[in-house]
C-alpha positions as CSV (number, residue, x, y, z in Angstrom):
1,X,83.6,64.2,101.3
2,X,87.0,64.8,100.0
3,X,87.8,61.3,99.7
4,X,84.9,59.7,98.4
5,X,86.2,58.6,95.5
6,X,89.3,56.6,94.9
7,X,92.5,58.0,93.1
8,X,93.8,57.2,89.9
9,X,96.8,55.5,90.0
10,X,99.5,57.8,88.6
11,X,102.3,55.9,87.9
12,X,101.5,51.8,88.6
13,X,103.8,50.8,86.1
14,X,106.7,53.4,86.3
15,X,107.4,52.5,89.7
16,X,109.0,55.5,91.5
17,X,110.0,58.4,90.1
18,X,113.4,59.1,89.5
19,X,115.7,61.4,91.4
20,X,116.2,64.4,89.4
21,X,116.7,67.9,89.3
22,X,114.3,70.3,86.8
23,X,115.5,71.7,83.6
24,X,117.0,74.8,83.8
25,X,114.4,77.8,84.0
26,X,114.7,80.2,80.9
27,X,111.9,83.4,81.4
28,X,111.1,84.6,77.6
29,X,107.9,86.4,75.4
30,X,105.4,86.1,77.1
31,X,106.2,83.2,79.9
32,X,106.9,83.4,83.0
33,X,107.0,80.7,85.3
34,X,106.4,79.0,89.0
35,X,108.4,77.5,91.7
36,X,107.1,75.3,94.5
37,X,108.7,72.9,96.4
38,X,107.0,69.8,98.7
39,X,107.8,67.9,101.1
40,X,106.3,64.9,102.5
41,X,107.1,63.2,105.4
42,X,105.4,59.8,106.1
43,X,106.2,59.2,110.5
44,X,103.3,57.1,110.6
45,X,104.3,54.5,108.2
46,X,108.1,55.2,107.7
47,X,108.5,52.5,105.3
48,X,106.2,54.1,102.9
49,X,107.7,57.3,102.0
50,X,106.0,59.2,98.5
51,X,107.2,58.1,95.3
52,X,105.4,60.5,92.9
53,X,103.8,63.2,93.1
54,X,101.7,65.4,91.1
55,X,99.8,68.7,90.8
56,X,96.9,70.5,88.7
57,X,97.2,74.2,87.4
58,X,94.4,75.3,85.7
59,X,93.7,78.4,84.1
60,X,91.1,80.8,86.3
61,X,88.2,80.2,83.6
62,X,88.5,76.7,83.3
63,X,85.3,74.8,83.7
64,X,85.5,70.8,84.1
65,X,82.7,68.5,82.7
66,X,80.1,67.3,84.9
67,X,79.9,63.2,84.8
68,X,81.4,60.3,84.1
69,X,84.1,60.0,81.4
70,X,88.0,61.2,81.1
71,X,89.7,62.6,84.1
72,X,89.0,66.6,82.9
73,X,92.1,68.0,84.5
74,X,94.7,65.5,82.8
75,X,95.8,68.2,80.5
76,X,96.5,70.2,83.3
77,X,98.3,68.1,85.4
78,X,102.5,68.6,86.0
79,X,104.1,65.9,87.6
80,X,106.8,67.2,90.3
81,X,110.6,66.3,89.9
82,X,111.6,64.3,92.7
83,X,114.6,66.1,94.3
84,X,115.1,63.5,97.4
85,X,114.0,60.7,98.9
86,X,115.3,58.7,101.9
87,X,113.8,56.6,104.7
88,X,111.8,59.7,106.0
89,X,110.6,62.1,103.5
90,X,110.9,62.9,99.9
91,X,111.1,66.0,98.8
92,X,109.7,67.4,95.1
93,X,109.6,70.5,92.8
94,X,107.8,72.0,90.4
95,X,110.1,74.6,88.1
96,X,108.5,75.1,85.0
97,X,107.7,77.8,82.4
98,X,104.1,79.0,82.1
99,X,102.0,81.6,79.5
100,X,101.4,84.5,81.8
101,X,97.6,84.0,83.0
102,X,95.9,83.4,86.0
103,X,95.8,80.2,87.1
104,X,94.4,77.8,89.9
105,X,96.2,75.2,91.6
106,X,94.5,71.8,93.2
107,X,94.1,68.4,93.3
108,X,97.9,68.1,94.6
109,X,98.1,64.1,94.8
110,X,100.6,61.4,94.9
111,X,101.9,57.8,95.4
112,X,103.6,55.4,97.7
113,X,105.1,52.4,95.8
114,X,106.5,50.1,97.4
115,X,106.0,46.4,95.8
116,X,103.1,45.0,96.3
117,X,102.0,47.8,97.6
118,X,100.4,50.8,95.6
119,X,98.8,53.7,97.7
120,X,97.8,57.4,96.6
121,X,97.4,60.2,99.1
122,X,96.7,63.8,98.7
123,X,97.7,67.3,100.5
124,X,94.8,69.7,100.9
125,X,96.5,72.4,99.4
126,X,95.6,75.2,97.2
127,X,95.4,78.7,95.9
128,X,95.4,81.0,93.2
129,X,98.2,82.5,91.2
130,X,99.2,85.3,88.9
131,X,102.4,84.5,86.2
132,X,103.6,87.8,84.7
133,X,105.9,87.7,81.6
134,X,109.3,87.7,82.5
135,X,108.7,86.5,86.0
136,X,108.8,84.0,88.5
137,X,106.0,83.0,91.1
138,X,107.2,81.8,93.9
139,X,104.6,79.0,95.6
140,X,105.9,78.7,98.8
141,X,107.3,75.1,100.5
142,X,104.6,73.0,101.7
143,X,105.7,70.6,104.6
144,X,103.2,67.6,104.9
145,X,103.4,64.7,108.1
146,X,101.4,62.1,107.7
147,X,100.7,60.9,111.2
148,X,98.1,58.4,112.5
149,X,94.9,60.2,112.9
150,X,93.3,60.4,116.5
151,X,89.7,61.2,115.9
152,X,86.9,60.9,112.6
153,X,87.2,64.5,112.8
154,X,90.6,64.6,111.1
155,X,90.7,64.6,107.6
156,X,92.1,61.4,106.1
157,X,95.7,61.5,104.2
158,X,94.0,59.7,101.3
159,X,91.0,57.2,99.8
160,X,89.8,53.8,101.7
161,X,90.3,51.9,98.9
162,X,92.1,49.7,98.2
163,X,91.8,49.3,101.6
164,X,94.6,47.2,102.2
165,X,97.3,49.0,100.1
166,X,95.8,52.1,101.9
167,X,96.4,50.8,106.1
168,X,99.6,49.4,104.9
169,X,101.3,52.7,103.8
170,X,99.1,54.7,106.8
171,X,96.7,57.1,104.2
172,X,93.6,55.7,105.0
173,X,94.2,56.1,108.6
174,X,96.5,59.3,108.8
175,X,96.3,62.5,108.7
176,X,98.3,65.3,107.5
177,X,99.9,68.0,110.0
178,X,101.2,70.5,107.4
179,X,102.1,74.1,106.6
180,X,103.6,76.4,104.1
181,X,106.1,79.0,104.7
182,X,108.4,81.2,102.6
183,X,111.4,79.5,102.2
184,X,112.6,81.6,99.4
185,X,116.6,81.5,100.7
186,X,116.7,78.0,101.1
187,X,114.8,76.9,98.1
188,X,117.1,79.4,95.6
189,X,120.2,78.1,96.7
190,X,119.5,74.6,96.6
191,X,118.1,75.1,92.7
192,X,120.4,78.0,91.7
193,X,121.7,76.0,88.7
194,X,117.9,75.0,87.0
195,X,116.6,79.5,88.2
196,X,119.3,80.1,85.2
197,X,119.2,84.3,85.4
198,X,116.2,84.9,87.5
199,X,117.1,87.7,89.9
200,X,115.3,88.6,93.1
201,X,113.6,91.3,91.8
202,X,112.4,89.0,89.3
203,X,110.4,87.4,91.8
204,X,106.8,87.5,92.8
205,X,105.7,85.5,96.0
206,X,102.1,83.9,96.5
207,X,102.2,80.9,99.1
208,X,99.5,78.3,98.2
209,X,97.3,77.7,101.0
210,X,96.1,75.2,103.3
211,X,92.8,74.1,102.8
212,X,89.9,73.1,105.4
């Protein structure tokens, strides 16, 4: 089951992350880089909007370690600038350079903190992607609502425990409506100062997917 296990906690101590915008892009050698922007929405438990949020991107070959011991994709987790956050949804980015490769993005998982209360929750959303040299890949915007979930069938927003952090903030029992879409025109404006000289044509689009 998805949410058998509990979540690290990414950022106990940091509380929430601050509002601001990604360094400015700069495409050079052999880098190119990736763009996605996500936003969550939390109508089931308004007061508990995300706080962090984080994602993996692993290279296509990777290969985790079976068992118990150090959380095998830390080295390949990017944690998401936070571009806006009010009293119903916060909205994050990912804008960074990347070695051309193919690569795999998962694990997308984040945190509500709201003192006392600490809850994670994670969007089932995934996909692999090409970065060419000298370009950008273009993820897509994923829109996520966490609403209250109406049968077992639904998959939960995020872990049972700790179960009381977890009802209070509406993961353990909500669910995510969500979908991506190509936003490309919205998305470029709003971050035309950190895209630097990346150009249209520059451009390569691969919306991540939503997963069963």
């Amino acid at each position: 089951m998805r949410y058998a296990m509990v979540l690290p906690i990414l950022g106990l101590l940091a509380a929430c992350a601050p509002i601001t915008a990604p360094s400015r892009l700069e495409l050079s050698g052999n880098a190119g880089g990736v763009l996605l922007v996500v936003q969550v929405a939390n109508a089931f438990k308004p007061a508990y909007q995300a706080s962090l949020l984080e994602v993996a991107l692993t290279p296509s070959n990777f290969r985790p370690s079976v068992g118990p011991g150090p959380d095998p994709l830390a080295a390949y987790r990017h944690t998401l600038n936070s571009l806006k956050r009010d009293e119903r949804s916060s909205t994050f980015v990912l804008l960074e350079p990347l070695p051309a490769g193919t690569y795999v993005l998962q694990d997308v998982r984040g945190q509500s903190l709201r003192f006392p209360v600490a809850a994670s929750f994670q969007l089932p959303v995934g996909g692999t992607l090409t970065v060419r040299p000298g370009r950008l890949t273009y993820l897509g915007r994923a829109e996520a609502v966490n609403r209250e979930r109406r049968s077992d069938q639904e998959l939960r927003a995020g872990s049972l425990f700790p179960v009381i952090d977890q009802r209070i903030a509406g993961f353990a029992n909500g669910t995510f409506d969500l979908v991506v879409r190509d936003a490309q025109a919205e998305d470029f404006a709003s971050l035309q100062a950190q895209l630097g000289r990346v150009t249209p044509d520059q451009v390569d689009t691969t919306l991540v997917k939503v997963q069963p």
